[in-house]
RODO-2510 file (C-alpha; in nm, 4 decimals, decimal comma):
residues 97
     n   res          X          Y          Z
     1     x     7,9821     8,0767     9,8594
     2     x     8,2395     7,8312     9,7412
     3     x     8,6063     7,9202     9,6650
     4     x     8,4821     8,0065     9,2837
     5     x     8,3235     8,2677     9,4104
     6     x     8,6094     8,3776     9,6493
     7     x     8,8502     8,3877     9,3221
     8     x     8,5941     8,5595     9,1446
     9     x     8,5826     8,8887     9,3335
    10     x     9,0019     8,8500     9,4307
    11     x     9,0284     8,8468     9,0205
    12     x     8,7579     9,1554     9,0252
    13     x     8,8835     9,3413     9,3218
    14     x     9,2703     9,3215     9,1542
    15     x     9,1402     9,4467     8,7820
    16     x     8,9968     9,7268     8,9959
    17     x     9,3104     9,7933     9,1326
    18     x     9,5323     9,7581     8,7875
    19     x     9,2613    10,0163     8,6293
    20     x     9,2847    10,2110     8,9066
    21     x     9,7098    10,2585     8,8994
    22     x     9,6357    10,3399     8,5174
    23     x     9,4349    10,6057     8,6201
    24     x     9,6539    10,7190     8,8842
    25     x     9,9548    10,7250     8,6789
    26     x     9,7963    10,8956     8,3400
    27     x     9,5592    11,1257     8,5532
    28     x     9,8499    11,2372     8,7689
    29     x    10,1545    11,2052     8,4732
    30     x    10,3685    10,9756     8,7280
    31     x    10,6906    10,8479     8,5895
    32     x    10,6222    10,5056     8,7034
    33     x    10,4580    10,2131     8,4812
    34     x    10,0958    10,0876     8,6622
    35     x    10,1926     9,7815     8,7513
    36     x    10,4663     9,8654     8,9964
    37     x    10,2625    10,0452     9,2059
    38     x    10,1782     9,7658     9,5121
    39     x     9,7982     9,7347     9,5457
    40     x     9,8003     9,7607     9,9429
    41     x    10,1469    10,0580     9,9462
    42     x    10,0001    10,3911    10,0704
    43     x     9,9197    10,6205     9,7738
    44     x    10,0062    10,9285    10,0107
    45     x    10,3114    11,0033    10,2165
    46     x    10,4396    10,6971    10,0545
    47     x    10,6562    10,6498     9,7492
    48     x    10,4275    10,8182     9,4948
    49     x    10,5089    11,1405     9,6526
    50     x    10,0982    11,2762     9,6180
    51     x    10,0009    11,5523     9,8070
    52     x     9,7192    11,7041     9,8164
    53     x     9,6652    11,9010     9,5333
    54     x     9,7198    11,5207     9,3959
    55     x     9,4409    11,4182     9,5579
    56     x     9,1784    11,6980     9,4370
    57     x     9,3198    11,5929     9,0682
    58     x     9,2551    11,1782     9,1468
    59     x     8,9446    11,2414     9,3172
    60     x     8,8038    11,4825     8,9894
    61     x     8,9292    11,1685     8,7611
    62     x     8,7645    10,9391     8,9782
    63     x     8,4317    11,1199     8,9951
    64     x     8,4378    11,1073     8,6128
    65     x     8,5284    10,7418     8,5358
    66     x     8,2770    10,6178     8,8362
    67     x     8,0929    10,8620     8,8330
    68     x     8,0816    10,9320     9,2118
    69     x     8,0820    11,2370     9,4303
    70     x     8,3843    11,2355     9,6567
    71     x     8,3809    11,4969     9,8998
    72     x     8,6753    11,6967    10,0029
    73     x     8,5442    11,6932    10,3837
    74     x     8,4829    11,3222    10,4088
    75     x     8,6141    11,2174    10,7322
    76     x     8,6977    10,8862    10,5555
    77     x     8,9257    11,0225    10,3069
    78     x     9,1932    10,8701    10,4657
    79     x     9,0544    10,5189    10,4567
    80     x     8,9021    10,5723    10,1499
    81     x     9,2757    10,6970     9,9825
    82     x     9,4552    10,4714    10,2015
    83     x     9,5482    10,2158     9,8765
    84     x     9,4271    10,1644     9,5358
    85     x     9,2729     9,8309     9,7394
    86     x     9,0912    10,0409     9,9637
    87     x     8,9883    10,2978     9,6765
    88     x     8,8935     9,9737     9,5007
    89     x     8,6785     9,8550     9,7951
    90     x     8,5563    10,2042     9,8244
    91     x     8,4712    10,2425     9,4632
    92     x     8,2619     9,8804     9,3931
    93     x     8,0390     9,9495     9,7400
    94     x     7,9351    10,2822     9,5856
    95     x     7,8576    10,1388     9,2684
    96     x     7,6912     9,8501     9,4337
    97     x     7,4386    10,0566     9,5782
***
């Protein structure tokens, strides 16, 4: 794989992200515009202020746009929630496979 490729899935993995503050801003009502939330910031316990009940409302939004079947007692919730570049990650292997 050459450094086309490489570009290629950076470009991919950052739309990801960009549609993924959208839907974390307009699923959740957040005063804050998409694009200032950092890709790699902690979307919990961070400066977003989630909580959990944040989390049950992102995860339902999530299931619908993906259409994927996150589990409240994942173990890997935390890694999976981490950022909206490990939600990203998270989201393209499951619709990979």
């Amino acid at each position: 794989m050459g450094a086309e490729s490489t570009q290629t899935r950076q470009g991919t993995a950052a739309h990801d992200a960009a549609a993924l503050a959208r839907l974390v801003v307009e699923t959740l009502h957040l005063e804050i515009a998409p694009e200032e939330i950092d890709p790699d910031a902690p979307l919990f316990g961070g400066e977003l202020g989630l909580d959990s009940i944040d989390a049950l409302e992102l995860a339902l939004a999530i299931s619908r746009t993906y259409g994927l079947e996150l589990r409240a007692d994942d173990e890997r919730n935390g890694e999976i929630f981490a950022s909206l570049t490990a939600l990203s990650a998270f989201i393209a292997e499951q619709v990979a496979t």
